[in-house]
N, C-alpha and C positions, 0 to 999 in steps of 0.2 A: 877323893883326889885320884886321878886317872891321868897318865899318860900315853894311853892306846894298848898299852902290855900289859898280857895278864902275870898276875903273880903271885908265888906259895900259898897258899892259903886264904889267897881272897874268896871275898862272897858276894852275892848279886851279881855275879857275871854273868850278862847274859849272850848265851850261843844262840846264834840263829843261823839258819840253812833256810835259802831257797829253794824249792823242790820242781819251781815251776810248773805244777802240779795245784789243781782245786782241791783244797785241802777240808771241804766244810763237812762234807759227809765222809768222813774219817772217822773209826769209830777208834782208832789209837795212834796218837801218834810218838814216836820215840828217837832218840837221840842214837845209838849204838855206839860204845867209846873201850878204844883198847888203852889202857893207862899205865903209863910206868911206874905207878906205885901199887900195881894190883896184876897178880898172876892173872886172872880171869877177866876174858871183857864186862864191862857192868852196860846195865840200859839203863838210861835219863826218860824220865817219861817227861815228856814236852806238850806243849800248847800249840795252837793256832796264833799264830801274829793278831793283835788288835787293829793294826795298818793293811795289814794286806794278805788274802787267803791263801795263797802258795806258799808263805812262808812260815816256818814252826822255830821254835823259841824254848830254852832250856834255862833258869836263873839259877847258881851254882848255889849250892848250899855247904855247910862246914864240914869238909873232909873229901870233896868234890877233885880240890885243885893243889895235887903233887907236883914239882919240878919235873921238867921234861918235855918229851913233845908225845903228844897225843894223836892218833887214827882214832877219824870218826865218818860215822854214815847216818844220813834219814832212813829209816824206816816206819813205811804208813801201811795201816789196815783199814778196809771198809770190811771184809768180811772174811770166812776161815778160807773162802777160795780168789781171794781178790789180795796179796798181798807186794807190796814193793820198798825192793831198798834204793836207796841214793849211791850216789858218786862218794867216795872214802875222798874224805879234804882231811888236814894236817894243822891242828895248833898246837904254839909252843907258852908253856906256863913256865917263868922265869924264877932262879932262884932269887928270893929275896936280899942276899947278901954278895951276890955276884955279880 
Protein backbone atom coordinates (compact mmCIF):
# COMPACT_ATOMS: atom_id res chain seq x y z
CA UNK A 1 0.00 0.00 0.00
CA UNK A 2 1.62 3.30 -1.38
CA UNK A 3 0.41 6.63 -1.43
CA UNK A 4 3.28 8.43 -3.48
CA UNK A 5 5.32 9.15 0.18
CA UNK A 6 7.97 7.52 1.42
CA UNK A 7 7.90 6.58 4.97
CA UNK A 8 9.93 5.60 8.41
CA UNK A 9 11.02 2.48 7.83
CA UNK A 10 9.73 1.31 4.64
CA UNK A 11 11.41 -1.19 2.31
CA UNK A 12 11.47 -1.68 -1.39
CA UNK A 13 11.56 1.67 -2.24
CA UNK A 14 12.78 2.17 -5.03
CA UNK A 15 15.03 5.52 -5.99
CA UNK A 16 15.69 6.14 -9.31
CA UNK A 17 17.89 9.08 -11.06
CA UNK A 18 18.06 9.80 -14.44
CA UNK A 19 21.57 10.63 -15.36
CA UNK A 20 20.79 11.10 -19.10
CA UNK A 21 23.83 9.51 -19.54
CA UNK A 22 24.47 5.63 -21.34
CA UNK A 23 24.76 3.86 -18.45
CA UNK A 24 25.76 0.26 -19.94
CA UNK A 25 29.44 0.31 -19.80
CA UNK A 26 29.61 1.47 -16.28
CA UNK A 27 31.54 -0.56 -14.22
CA UNK A 28 29.76 1.04 -10.72
CA UNK A 29 27.06 2.59 -10.33
CA UNK A 30 26.10 4.43 -6.97
CA UNK A 31 23.52 6.42 -5.19
CA UNK A 32 25.61 8.99 -2.76
CA UNK A 33 23.06 10.05 0.25
CA UNK A 34 23.63 12.37 3.08
CA UNK A 35 20.98 11.12 5.86
CA UNK A 36 19.66 12.63 8.79
CA UNK A 37 19.90 9.73 10.73
CA UNK A 38 23.69 9.14 10.01
CA UNK A 39 26.76 11.54 10.83
CA UNK A 40 28.37 10.30 7.69
CA UNK A 41 27.19 10.25 4.02
CA UNK A 42 26.60 6.34 3.16
CA UNK A 43 26.74 5.10 -0.74
CA UNK A 44 23.76 2.81 -2.19
CA UNK A 45 25.22 0.71 -4.68
CA UNK A 46 22.66 0.76 -7.47
CA UNK A 47 21.66 -0.90 -10.78
CA UNK A 48 21.01 -0.02 -14.24
CA UNK A 49 17.05 0.43 -14.94
CA UNK A 50 15.52 -2.71 -16.80
CA UNK A 51 13.50 0.03 -18.94
CA UNK A 52 15.87 2.32 -19.82
CA UNK A 53 19.86 2.69 -19.90
CA UNK A 54 20.38 6.19 -18.46
CA UNK A 55 18.67 5.61 -15.58
CA UNK A 56 20.13 3.78 -12.26
CA UNK A 57 17.86 2.42 -9.45
CA UNK A 58 18.40 2.02 -5.67
CA UNK A 59 15.56 -0.68 -3.67
CA UNK A 60 15.74 0.54 0.04
CA UNK A 61 16.55 -2.16 2.43
CA UNK A 62 15.73 -2.23 6.47
CA UNK A 63 17.55 0.61 8.04
CA UNK A 64 17.83 2.65 4.78
CA UNK A 65 14.86 5.06 5.45
CA UNK A 66 15.14 7.54 8.77
CA UNK A 67 12.54 10.75 9.05
CA UNK A 68 13.64 13.58 7.35
CA UNK A 69 14.80 15.00 4.13
CA UNK A 70 17.66 13.48 2.45
CA UNK A 71 20.61 15.09 -0.24
CA UNK A 72 21.33 12.82 -2.93
CA UNK A 73 23.68 12.43 -5.97
CA UNK A 74 24.43 9.80 -9.11
CA UNK A 75 27.63 8.80 -9.10
CA UNK A 76 29.00 6.51 -12.23
CA UNK A 77 32.46 4.87 -12.91
CA UNK A 78 33.73 3.35 -16.20
CA UNK A 79 37.12 3.52 -15.05
CA UNK A 80 39.77 4.93 -12.26
CA UNK A 81 40.20 7.98 -14.88
CA UNK A 82 36.63 8.25 -16.31
CA UNK A 83 34.69 9.18 -13.21
CA UNK A 84 31.21 11.43 -12.64
CA UNK A 85 28.68 12.73 -10.17
CA UNK A 86 25.07 13.98 -10.80
CA UNK A 87 22.99 16.96 -9.83
CA UNK A 88 22.36 16.63 -5.70
CA UNK A 89 18.12 16.22 -5.83
CA UNK A 90 16.26 16.34 -2.24
CA UNK A 91 13.80 13.56 -0.82
CA UNK A 92 11.73 13.67 2.05
CA UNK A 93 11.01 10.39 4.19
CA UNK A 94 7.93 11.06 6.54
CA UNK A 95 7.43 10.33 9.96
CA UNK A 96 5.21 7.63 10.34
CA UNK A 97 3.10 9.13 13.06
CA UNK A 98 2.96 12.66 11.86
Amino acid sequence: MTDGQIYEGDVGVKIKVNTEVDLTAATGLYIKVTSPTTALPVTWVATISPTLSTMMEYTSVFGDMGSGTYLAYAFAEWSAASVHSGKVFKFKVLDVFK
